[in-house]
Every structure is written in structure tokens, then in C-alpha cells.
N, CA, C and O of each residue as an XYZ file, in Angstrom:
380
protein
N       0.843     -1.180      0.000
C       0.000      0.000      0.000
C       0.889      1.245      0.000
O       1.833      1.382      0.779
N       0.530      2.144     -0.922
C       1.465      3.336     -0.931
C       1.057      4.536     -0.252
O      -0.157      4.648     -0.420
N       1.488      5.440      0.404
C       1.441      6.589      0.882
C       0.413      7.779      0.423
O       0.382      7.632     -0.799
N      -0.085      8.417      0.609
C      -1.206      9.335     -0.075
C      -0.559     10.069      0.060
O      -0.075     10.426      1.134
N      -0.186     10.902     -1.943
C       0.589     11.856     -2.274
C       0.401     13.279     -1.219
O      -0.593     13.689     -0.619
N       1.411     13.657     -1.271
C       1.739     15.354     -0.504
C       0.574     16.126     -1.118
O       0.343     16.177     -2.326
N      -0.149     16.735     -0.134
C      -0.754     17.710     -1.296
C      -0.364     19.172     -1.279
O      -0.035     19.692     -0.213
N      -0.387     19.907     -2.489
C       0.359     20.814     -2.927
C       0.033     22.616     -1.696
O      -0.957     23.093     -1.141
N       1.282     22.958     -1.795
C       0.883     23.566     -0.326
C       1.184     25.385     -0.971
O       2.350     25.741     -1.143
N       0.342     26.094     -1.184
C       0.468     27.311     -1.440
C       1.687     28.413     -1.048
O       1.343     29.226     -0.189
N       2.700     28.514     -1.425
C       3.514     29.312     -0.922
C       4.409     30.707     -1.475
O       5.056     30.486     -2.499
N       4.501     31.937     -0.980
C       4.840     32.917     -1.355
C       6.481     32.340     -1.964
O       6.872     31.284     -1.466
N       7.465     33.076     -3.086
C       8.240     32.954     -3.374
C       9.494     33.213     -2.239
O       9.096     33.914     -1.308
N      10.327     32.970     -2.169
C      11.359     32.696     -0.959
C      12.150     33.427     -1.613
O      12.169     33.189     -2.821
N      13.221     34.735     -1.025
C      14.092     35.813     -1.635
C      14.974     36.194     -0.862
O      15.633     37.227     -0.979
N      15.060     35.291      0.086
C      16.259     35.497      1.052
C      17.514     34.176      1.183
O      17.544     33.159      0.489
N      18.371     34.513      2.147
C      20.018     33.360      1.538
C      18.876     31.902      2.101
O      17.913     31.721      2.846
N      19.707     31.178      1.230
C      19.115     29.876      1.116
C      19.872     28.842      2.413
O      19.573     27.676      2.672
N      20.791     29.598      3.004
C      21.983     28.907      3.833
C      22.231     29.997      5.057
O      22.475     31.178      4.810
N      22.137     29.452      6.450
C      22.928     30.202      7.316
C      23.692     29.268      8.397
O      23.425     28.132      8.791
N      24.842     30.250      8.765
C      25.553     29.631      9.291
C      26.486     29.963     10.699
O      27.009     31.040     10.414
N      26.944     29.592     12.034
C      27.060     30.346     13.129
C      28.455     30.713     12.345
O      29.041     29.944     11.583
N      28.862     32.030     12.684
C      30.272     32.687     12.066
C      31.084     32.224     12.885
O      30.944     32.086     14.100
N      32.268     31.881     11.994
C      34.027     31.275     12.610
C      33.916     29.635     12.721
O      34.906     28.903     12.727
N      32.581     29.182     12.807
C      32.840     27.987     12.089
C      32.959     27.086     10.896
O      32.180     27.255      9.958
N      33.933     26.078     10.850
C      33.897     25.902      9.035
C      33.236     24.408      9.229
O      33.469     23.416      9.918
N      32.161     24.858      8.107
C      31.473     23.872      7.446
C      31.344     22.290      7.587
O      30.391     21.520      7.706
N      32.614     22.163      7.524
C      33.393     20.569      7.938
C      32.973     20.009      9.455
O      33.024     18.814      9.747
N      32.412     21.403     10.672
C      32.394     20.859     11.708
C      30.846     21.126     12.244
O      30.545     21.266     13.430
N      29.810     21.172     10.978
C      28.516     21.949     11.411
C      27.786     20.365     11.121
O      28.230     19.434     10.450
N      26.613     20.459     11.836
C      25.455     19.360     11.535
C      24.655     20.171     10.450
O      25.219     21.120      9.906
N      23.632     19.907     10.183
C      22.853     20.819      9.050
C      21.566     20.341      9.745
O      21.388     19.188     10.137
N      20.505     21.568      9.877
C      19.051     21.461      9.801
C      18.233     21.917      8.661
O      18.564     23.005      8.188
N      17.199     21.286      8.107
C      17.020     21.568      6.481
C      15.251     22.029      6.949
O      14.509     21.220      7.506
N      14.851     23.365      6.613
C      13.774     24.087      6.729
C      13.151     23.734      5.602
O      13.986     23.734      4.697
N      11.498     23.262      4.995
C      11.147     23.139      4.142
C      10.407     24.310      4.072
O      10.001     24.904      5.070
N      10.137     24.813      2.437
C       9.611     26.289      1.965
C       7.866     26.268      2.768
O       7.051     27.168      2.976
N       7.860     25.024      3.000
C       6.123     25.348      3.625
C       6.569     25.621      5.303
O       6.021     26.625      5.760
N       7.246     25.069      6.033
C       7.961     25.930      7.243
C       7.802     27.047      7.005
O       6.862     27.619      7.556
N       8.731     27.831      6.024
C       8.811     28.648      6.406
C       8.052     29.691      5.931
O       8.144     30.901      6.141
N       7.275     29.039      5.249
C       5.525     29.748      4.820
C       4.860     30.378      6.171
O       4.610     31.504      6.599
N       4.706     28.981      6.619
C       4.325     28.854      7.919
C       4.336     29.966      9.137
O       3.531     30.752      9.636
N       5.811     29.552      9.343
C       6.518     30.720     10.470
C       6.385     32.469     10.022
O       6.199     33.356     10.855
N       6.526     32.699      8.528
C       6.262     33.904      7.936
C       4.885     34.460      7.932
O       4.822     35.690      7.931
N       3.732     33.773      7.929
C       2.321     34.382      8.037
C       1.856     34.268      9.477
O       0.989     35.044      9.878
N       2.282     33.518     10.133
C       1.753     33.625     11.639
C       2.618     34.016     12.009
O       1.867     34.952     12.283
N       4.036     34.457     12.524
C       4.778     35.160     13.205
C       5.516     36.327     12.606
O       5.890     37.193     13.396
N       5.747     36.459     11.490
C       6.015     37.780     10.632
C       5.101     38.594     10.618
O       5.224     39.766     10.976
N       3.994     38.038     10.172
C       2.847     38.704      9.544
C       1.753     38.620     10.745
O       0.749     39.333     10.736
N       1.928     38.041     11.386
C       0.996     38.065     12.837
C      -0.235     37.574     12.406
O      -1.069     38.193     13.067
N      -0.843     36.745     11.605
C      -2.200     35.819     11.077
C      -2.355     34.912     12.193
O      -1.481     34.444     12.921
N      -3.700     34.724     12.213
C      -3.859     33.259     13.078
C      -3.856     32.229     11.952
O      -4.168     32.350     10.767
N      -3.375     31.079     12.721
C      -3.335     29.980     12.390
C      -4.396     29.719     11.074
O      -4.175     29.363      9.916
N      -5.549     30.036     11.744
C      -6.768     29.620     10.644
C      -6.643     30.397      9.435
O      -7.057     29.895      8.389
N      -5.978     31.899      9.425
C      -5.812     32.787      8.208
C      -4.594     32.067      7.658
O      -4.782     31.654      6.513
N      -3.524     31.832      8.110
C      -2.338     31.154      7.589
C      -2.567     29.680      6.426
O      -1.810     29.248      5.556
N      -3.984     29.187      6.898
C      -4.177     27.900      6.605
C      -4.478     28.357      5.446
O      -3.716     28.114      4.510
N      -5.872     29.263      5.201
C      -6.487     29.263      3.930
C      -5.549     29.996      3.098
O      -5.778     30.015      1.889
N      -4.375     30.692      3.618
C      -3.414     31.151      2.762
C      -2.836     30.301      1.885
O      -2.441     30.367      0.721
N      -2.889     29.418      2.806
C      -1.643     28.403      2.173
C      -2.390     26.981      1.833
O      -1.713     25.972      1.636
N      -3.869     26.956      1.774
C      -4.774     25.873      1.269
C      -4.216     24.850      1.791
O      -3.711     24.001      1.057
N      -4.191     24.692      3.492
C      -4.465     23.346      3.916
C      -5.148     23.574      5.183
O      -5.876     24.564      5.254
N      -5.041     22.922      6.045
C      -6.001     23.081      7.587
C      -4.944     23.252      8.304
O      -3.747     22.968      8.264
N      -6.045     24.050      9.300
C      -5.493     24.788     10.040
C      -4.278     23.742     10.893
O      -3.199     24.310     11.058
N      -4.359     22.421     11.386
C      -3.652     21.449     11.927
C      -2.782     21.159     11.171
O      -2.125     20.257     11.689
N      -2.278     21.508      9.912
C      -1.279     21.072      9.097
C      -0.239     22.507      9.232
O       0.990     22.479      9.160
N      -0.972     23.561      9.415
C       0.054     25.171      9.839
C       0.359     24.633     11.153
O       1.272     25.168     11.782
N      -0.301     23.601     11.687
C       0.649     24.144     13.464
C       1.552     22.843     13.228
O       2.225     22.724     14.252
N       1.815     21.974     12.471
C       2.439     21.089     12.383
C       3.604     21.458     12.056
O       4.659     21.065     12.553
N       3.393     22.559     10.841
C       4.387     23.095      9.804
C       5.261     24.329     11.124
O       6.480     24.484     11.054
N       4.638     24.883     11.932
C       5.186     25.658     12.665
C       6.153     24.893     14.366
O       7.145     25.224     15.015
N       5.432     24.116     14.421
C       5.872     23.053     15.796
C       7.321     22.565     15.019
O       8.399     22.813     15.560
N       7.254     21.840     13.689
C       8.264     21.372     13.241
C       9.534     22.607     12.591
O      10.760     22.491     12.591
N       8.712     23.701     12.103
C      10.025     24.755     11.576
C      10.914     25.794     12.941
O      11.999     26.343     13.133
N       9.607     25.574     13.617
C      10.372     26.400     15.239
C      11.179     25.578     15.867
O      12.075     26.118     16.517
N      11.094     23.653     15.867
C      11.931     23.733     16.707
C      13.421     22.945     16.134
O      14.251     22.364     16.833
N      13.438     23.153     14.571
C      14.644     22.922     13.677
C      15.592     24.022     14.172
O      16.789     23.815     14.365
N      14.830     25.514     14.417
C      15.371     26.480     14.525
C      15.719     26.725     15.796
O      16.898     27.045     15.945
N      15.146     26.680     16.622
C      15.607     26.690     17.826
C      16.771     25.660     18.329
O      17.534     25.950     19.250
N      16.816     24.466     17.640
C      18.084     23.250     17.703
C      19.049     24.227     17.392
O      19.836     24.872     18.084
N      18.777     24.181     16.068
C      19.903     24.868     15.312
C      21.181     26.391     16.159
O      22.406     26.463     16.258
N      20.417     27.018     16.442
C      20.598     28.274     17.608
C      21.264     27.818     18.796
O      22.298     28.333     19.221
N      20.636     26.793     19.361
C      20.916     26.527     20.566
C      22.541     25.445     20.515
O      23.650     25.412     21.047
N      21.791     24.756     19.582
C      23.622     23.788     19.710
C      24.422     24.066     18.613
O      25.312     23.255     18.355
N      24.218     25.559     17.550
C      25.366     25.754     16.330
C      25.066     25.008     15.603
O      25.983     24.512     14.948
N      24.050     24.669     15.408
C      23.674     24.360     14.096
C      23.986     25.103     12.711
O      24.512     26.213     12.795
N      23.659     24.499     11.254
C      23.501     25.362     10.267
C      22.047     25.334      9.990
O      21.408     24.388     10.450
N      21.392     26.314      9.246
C      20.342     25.921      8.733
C      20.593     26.345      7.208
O      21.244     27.304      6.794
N      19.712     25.105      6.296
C      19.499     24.943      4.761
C      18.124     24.831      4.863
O      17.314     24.158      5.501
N      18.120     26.004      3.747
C      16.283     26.366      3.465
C      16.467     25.595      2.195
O      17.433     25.770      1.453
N      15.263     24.517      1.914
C      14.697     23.942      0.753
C      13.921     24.084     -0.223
O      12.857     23.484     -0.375
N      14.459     24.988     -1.045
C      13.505     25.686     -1.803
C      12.410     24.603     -2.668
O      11.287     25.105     -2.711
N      12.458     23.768     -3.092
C      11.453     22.227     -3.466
C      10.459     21.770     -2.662
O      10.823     22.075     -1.526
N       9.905     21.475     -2.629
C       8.577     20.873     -1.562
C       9.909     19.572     -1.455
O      10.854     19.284     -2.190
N       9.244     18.868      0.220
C      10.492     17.841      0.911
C       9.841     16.929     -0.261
O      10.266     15.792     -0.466
């Protein structure tokens, strides 16, 4: 039995660095956390843009439980990332 395809998730174009990284460390000694473009859909209409959840959803044509999924999972890539020097890689492709 196979998986029920992704369904397609509405998202503004992404125009910022695709890569960040804590300064003075090299590359060779970083883990990587990988943000997907609906994350950071996500995190951008409810915490940039200050939307509730439910406005974020129909923004982005899914339910409202799929934005707090998308936000539970992009906040706490980011918060890893911060906290133990992480890198983060934004994915511009759906995962």
C-alpha cells in the first residue's frame, strides 16, 4: 500500500540566503538542519505577519492542523539549530 501523495501547499516565493551559518565555524564541523519552503511559509504568516493559524491555513490551502504542524516542526529545527550551532538549509522544493 502506498502513501497518499503530498498535497500541494500554497507558498509565497522565498528571496532570502538559502543557507545560514554560526560565524568562525567551518562547514566541515557543522550538523545541518534543512527548513522546508512550507515551514517557512508557515513561520512567515503567523509570526512575521501576525495571522492566526486559521488565516495562515487558507493562505496556504491546507487546515489549520497542518500550519501548526508546519510551525511546531520549523520552530523547533530552529531553535536546535541556535541553541547547539547548528547550520540551517532552506529547501527551496517541496520535501
Amino acid at each position: 500500500m502506498t502513501p497518499r501523495p503530498r498535497k500541494w501547499r500554497c507558498c509565497s516565493p522565498f528571496r532570502g540566503d538559502t543557507f545560514y551559518k554560526p560565524r568562525g565555524v567551518p562547514m566541515a564541523e557543522l550538523e545541518v538542519n534543512s527548513l522546508a519552503l512550507d515551514e517557512i511559509e508557515a513561520m512567515r504568516l503567523c509570526d512575521f505577519e501576525e495571522k492566526e493559524q486559521a488565516a495562515a491555513a487558507k493562505a496556504m490551502k491546507v487546515s489549520r492542523q497542518t500550519v501548526q504542524r508546519l510551525l511546531y516542526a520549523g520552530r523547533k529545527k530552529i531553535m536546535d539549530a541556535l541553541i547547539n550551532a547548528k547550520a540551517i538549509a532552506i529547501l527551496k522544493a517541496r520535501r
